[in-house]
C-alpha positions in Angstrom: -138.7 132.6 48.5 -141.5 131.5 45.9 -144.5 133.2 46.9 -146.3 132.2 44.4 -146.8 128.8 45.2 -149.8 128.0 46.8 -149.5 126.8 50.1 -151.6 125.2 53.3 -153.4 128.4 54.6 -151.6 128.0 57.7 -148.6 129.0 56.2 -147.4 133.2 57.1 -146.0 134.1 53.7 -144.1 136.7 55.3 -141.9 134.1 56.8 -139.1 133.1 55.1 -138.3 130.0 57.9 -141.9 128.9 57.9 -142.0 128.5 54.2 -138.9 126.2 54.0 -140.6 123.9 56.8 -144.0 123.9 54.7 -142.2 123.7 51.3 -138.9 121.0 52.3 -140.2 119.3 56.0 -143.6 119.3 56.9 -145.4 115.8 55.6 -142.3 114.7 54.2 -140.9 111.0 55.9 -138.6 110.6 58.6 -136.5 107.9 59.5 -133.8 110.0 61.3 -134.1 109.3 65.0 -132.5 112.8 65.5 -135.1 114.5 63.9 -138.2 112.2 64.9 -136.5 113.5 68.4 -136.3 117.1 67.9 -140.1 117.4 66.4 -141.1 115.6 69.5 -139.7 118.2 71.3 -140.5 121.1 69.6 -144.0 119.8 69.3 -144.5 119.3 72.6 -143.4 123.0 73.5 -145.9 124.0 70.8 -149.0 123.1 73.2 -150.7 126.2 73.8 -148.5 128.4 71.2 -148.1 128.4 66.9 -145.9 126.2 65.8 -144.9 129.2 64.1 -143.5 130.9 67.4 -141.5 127.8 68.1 -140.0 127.2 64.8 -138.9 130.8 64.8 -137.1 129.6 68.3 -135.7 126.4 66.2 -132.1 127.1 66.4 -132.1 128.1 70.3 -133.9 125.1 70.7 -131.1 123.0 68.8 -128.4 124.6 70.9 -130.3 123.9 74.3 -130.9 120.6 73.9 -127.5 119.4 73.2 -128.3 119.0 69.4 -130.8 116.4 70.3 -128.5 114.2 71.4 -130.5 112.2 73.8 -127.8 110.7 75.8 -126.6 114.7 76.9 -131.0 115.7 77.6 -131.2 112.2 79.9 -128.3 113.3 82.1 -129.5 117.0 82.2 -129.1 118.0 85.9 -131.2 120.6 88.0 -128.6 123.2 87.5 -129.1 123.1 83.5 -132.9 123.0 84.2 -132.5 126.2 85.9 -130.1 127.8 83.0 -132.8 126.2 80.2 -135.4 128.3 82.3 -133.7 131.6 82.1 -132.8 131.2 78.0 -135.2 133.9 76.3 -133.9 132.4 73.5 -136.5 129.3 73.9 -139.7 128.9 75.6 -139.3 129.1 79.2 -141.6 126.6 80.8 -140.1 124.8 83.7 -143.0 122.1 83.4 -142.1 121.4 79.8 -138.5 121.7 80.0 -138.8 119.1 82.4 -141.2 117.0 80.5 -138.9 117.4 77.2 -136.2 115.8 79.6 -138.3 113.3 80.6 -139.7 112.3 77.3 -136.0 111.8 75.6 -135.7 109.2 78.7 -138.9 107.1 77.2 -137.8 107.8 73.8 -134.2 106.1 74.3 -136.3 103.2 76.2 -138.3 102.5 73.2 -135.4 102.7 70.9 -133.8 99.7 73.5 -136.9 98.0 73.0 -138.1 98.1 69.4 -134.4 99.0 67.8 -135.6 102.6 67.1 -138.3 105.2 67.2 -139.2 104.7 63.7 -139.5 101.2 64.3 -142.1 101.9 67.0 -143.9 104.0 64.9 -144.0 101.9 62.3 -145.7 98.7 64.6 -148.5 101.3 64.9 -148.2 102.4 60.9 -147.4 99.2 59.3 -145.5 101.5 56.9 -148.7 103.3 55.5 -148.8 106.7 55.2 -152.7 107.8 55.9 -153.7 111.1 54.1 -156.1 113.5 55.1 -156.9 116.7 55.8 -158.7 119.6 58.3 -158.4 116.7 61.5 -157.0 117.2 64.8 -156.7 113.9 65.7 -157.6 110.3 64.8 -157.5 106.8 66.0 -154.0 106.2 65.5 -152.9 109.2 67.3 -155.3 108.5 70.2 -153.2 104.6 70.1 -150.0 106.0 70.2 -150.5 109.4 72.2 -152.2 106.4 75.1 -148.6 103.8 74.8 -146.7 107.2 75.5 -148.4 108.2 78.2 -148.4 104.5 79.9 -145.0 104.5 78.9 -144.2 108.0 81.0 -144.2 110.7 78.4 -145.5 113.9 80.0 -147.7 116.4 77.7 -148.7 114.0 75.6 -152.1 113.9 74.3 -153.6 112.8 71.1 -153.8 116.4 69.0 -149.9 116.8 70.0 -149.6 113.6 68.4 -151.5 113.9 65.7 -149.3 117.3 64.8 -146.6 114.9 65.3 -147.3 112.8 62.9 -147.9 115.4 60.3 -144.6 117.1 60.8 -142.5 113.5 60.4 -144.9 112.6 57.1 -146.8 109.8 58.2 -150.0 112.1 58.4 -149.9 113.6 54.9 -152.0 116.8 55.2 -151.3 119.1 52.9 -154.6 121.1 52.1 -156.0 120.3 48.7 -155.4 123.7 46.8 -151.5 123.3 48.4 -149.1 122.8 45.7 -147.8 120.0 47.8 -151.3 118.3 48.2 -151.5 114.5 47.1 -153.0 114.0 43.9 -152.0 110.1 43.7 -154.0 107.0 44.6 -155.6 107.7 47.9 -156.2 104.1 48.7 -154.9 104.6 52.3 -156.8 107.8 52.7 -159.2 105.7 55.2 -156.3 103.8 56.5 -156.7 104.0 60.7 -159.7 105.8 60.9 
């Protein structure tokens, strides 16, 4: 571990997992529909929790949702909703359990529709990544937080989003005295606001 980096102050330095995710993950682009899948769902169990607590579930999370294979979460059936709900390993939350299940339905609709997630994404991004920093949310996570929610997703709202968008590196918000901050041509740094 290289504590003496400087880092995002949200970052515990006593925890070896969260600084790999800060350091190797977080703000850094992906295409992977996998992944874009799996930070979907762990963001959406982060409402109301850290991030931290959830990442520190990460692996139980892995393992109860099928390795984010979203064909296996669609055909989840009552009976695994039920054994989900008793696993102390995750976050037991009937209402988002279900929700997660429900949002990997709209996900694999929008990758029928648009050839991917990423693609999706990017009709809203144009490719641009938009940096800034200390925001909770912005116009282009109110857009897309909106389409998911006509679309169906369930406990979706524009701050999840926004943390969303951070974690798959199209928000780039690493805090300026963050070894990882930006220090190239901002031109986008208005880009969607």
């Amino acid at each position: 571990m290289a504590v003496d980096k400087p880092r995002c102050s949200w970052v515990n330095a006593n925890n070896e997992a969260y600084i790999y995710y800060h350091d190797n993950e977080w703000g850094r682009a992906v295409k992977e529909e996998k992944k874009l899948l799996e930070m979907l769902i762990l963001e959406l169990f982060q409402g109301g929790l850290s991030f931290e607590c959830v990442l520190n579930k990460r692996a139980a999370f892995k393992s109860a949702f099928a390795d984010y294979n979203e064909f296996s979460i669609i055909n989840f059936t009552e009976n695994k909703i039920e054994q989900l709900f008793g696993d102390s390993s995750i976050i037991r939350n009937k209402a988002k359990i279900k929700a997660a299940i429900n949002n990997t339905g709209v996900f694999a609709e929008i990758q029928k529709e648009y050839g991917s997630f990423a693609a999706y994404l990017n009709c809203f991004t144009q490719g641009k990544i938009i940096y800034e920093q200390g925001k909770i949310s912005n116009k282009l996570s109110d857009d897309i937080a909106g389409d998911l929610q006509k679309r169906g997703m369930k406990f979706i709202g524009s701050k999840m989003i926004y943390a969303y968008l951070q974690a798959i590196g199209i928000i780039y918000a690493h805090e300026e005295n963050c070894f990882l901050a930006y220090v190239g041509n901002k031109k986008d740094a208005d880009y969607y606001n």
